[in-house]
C-alpha positions as CSV (number, residue, x, y, z in Angstrom):
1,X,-22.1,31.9,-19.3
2,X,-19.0,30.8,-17.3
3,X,-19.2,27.0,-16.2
4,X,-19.3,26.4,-12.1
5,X,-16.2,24.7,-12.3
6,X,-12.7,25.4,-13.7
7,X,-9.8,23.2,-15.1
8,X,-6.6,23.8,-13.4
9,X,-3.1,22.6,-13.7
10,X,0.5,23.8,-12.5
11,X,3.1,25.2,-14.9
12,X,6.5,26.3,-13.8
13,X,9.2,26.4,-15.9
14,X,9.2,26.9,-19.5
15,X,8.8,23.1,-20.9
16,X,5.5,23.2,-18.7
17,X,4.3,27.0,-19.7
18,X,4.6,25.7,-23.7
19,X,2.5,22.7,-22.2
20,X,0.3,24.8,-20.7
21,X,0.0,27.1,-23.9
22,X,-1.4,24.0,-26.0
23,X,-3.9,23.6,-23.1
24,X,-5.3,26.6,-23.1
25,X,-5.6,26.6,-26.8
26,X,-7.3,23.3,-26.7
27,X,-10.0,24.6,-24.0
28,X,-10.6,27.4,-26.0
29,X,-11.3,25.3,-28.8
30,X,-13.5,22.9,-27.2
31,X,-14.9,24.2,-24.6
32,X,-14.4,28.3,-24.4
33,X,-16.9,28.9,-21.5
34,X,-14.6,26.8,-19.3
35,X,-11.8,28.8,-17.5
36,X,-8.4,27.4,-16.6
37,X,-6.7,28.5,-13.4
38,X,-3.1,28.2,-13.9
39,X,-0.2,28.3,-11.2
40,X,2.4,29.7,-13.2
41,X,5.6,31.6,-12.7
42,X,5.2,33.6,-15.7
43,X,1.5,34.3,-15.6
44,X,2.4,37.5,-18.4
45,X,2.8,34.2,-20.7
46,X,-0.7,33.5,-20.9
47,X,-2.1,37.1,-21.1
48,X,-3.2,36.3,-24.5
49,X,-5.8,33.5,-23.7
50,X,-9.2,35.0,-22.4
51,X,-9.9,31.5,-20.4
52,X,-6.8,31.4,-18.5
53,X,-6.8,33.0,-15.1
54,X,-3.0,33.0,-13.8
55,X,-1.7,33.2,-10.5
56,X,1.6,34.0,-9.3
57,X,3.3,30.6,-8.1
58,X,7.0,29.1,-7.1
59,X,7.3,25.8,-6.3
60,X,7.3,25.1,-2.7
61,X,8.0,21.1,-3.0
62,X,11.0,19.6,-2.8
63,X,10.4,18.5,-6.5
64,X,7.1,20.2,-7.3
65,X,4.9,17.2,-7.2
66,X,2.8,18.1,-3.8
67,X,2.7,21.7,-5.0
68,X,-1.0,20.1,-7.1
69,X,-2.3,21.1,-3.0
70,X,-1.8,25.0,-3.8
71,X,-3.3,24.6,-7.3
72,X,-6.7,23.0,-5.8
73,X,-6.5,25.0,-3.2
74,X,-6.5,28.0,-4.9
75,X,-9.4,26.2,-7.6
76,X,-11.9,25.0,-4.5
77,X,-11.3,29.5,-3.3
78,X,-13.2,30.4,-6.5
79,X,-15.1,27.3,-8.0
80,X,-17.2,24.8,-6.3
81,X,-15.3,22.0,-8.6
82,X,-12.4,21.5,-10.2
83,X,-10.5,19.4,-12.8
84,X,-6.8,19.2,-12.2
85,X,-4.8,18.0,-15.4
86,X,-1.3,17.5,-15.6
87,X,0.0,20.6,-18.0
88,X,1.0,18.4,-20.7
89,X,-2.5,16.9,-20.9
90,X,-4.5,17.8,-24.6
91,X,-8.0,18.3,-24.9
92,X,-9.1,16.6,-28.3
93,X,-13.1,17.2,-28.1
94,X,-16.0,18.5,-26.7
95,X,-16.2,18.0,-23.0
96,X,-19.7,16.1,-22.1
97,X,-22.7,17.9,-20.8
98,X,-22.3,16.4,-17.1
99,X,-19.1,16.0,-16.6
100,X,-19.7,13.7,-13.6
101,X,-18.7,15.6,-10.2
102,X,-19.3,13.8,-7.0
103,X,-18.6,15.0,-3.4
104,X,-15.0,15.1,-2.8
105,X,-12.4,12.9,-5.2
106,X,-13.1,11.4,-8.8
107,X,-10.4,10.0,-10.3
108,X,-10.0,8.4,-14.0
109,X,-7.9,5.2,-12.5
110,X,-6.9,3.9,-9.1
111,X,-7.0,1.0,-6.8
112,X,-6.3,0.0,-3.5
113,X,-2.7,1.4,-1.7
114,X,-1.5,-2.0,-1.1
115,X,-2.2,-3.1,-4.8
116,X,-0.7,-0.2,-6.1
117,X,2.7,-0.3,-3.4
118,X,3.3,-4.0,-2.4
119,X,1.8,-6.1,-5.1
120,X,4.6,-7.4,-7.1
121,X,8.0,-4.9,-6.8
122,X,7.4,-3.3,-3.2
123,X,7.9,0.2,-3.5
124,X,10.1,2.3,-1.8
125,X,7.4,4.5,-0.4
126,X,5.5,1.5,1.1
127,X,7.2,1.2,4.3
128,X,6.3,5.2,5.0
129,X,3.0,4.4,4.0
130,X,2.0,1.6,6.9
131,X,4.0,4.4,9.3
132,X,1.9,6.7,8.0
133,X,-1.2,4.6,8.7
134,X,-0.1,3.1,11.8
135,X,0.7,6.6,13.2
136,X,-2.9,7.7,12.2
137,X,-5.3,4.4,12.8
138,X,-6.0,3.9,9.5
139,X,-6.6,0.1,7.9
140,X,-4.5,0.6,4.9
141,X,-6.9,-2.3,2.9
142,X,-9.3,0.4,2.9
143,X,-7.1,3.3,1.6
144,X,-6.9,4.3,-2.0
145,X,-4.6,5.3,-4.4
146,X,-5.3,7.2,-7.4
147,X,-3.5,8.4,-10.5
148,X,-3.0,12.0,-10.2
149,X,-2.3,13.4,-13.7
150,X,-6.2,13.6,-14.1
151,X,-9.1,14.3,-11.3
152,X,-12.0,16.0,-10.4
153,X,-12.6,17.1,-7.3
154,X,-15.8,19.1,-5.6
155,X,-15.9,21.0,-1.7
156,X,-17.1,18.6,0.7
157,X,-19.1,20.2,3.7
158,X,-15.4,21.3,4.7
159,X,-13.6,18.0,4.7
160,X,-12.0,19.6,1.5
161,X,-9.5,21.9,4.2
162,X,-9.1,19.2,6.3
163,X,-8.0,16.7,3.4
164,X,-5.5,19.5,2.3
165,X,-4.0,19.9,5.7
166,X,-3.4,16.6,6.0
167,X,-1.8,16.0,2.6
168,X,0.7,19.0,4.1
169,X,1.9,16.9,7.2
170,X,1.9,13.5,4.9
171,X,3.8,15.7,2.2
172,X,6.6,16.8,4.6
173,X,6.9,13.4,6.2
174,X,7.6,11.8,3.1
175,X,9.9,14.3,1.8
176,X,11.7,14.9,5.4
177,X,12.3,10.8,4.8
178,X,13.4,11.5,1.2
179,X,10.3,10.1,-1.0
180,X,9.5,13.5,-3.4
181,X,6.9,11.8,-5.1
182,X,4.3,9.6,-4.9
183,X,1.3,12.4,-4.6
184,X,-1.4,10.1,-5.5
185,X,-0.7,7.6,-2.5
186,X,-0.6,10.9,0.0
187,X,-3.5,12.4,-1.3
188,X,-4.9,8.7,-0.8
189,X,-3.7,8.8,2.7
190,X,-5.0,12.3,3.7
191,X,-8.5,11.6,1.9
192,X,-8.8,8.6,4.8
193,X,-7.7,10.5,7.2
194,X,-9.4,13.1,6.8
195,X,-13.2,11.4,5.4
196,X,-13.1,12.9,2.3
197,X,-14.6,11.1,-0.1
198,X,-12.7,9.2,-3.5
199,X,-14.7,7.6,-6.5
200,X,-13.3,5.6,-9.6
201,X,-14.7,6.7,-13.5
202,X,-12.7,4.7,-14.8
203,X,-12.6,6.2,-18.1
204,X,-11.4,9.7,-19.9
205,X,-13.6,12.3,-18.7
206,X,-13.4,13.8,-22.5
207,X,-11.3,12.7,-25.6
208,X,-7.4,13.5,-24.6
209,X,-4.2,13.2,-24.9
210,X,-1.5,12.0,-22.2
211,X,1.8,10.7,-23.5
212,X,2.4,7.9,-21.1
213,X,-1.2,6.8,-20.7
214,X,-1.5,6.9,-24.3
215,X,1.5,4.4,-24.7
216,X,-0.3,1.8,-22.0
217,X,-3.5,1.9,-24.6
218,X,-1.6,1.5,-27.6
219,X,0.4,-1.4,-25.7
220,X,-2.6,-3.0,-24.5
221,X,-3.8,-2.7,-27.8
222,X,-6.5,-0.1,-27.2
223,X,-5.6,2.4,-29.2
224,X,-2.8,2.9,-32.2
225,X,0.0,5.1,-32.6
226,X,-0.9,6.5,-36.2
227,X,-4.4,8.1,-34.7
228,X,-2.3,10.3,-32.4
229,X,1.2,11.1,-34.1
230,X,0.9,14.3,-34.7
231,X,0.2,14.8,-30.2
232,X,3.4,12.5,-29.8
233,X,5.5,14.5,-32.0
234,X,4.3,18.0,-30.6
235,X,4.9,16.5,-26.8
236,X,8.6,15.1,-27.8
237,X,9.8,18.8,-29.5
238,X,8.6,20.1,-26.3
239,X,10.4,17.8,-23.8
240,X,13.2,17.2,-26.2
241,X,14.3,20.2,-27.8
242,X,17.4,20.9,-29.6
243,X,20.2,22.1,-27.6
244,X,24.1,22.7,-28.1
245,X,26.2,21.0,-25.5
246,X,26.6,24.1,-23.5
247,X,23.2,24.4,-23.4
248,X,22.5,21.0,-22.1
249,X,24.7,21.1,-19.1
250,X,23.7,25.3,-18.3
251,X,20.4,23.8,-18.0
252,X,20.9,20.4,-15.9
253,X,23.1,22.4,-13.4
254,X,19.6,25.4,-13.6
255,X,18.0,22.4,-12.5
256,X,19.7,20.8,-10.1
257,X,20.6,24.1,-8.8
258,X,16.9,24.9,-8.1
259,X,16.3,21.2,-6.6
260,X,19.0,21.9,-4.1
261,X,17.8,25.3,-3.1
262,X,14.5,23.8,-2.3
263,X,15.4,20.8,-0.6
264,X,17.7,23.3,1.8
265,X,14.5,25.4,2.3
266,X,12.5,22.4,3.5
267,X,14.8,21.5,5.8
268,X,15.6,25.1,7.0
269,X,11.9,24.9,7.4
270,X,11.3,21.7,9.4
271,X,13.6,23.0,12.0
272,X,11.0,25.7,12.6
273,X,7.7,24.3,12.0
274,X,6.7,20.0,11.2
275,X,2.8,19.7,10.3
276,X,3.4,16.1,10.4
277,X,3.8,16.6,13.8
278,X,1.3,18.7,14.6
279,X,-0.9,16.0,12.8
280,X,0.3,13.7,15.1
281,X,-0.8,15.8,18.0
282,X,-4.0,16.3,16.7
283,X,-4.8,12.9,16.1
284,X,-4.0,12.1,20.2
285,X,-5.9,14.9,21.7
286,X,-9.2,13.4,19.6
287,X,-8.9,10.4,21.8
């Protein structure tokens, strides 16, 4: 019997299809009955794995990040809850009986927006983020920020289409003011906005794998590198393979090639159409 909620993730681009690959393997491992909805641009790679449901995708961002909206998006069409991982993410167990969905957002780690952006080094994306609240009438001190390479989220009486249309108008603000990134303090932003709930676990939802959240256990002495050598080695051939010279520089200028071609996209179309605006708008014609 198929589960009533999928895991989905975004892989485009070969380093995040072999990702992607491991993923699947690892779900049907642990946990077969559990499909995984994948935004891929080569969904013929995965016609192999009977969990993986692919769907056609390019990346519409200017660096890919915000393009997570069209992968949940596409999740919440055909499952009532979803678990978005990061491709690179590995399943090491069983997945637990109740996985623990709540209305709206629950996210492994977060904090408040202010914490996460000011405390300390201010980050660059702070000063769009108090325009950003400002222009909406939100109290940043009660705005949230989560870390996106692993969440759940579940449909929320509709506040799940009105959450994704403002992460759209926050999305092209930020990138029409050159921030790229920072998807967890936009999806923060639009969940305020837009009342959809967000909840803190605080924990792995199941035993995994995630390179850069593994190094902050084993620095905080949590965990130990031996216990997971053979996941650090597999994820370094991956991002790290070995290339001649030529190779190296054919595929820097691929990629900087594609990043130029979407960032004159985006701005070919902002001339024609700004959902931040629009937002905007919206927001004055509730008063």
């Amino acid at each position: 019997m198929q589960e009533p909620y999928c895991f989905c993730t975004l892989a485009v681009g070969d380093r995040y299809r072999q990702h992607a690959a491991l993923l699947a393997q690892d779900l049907l491992l642990h946990a077969p009955h559990v499909p995984l909805l994948l935004l891929t641009d080569q969904p013929d790679d995965f016609k192999a794995f009977p969990n993986v449901q692919g769907v056609l995708h390019y990346l519409q961002s200017v660096k890919g990040y915000h393009d997570k909206r069209f992968v949940l998006m596409a999740a919440l069409d055909r499952f009532e809850s979803c678990l978005f991982v990061d491709a690179d993410v590995r399943v090491l167990g069983p997945l637990p009986e109740q996985m623990g969905f709540m209305f709206g957002i629950v996210a492994r780690y977060g904090c408040g927006i202010i914490k996460h952006s000011a405390e300390g080094k201010v980050r660059p994306a702070f000063k769009l983020i108090q325009s950003v609240a400002q222009a909406l009438k939100l109290d940043l001190t009660e705005v949230l920020w989560f870390h996106e390479f692993m969440f759940m989220i579940t449909r929320q009486q509709g506040k799940e289409k009105d959450f994704f249309l403002a992460w759209e108008a926050i999305a092209h603000y930020f990138q029409s003011q050159g921030i790229h990134d920072g998807e967890g303090s936009v999806m923060g932003l639009a969940a305020a906005h837009s009342g959809f709930d967000i909840h803190f676990q605080r924990r792995d939802f199941f035993p995994c794998f995630k390179d850069n959240i593994q190094k902050e256990k084993i620095k905080e002495g949590n965990a130990d590198f031996p216990a997971m050598a053979a996941e650090f080695k597999t994820h370094r051939e991956i991002e790290y393979p070995q290339r001649s010279l030529f190779q190296k520089i054919a595929n820097r200028l691929k990629i900087q090639t594609a990043f130029t071609y979407r960032l004159l996209k985006f701005r070919l179309h902002a001339i024609r159409s700004d959902p931040w605006q629009a937002l905007i708008s919206a927001q004055t014609h509730k008063k």
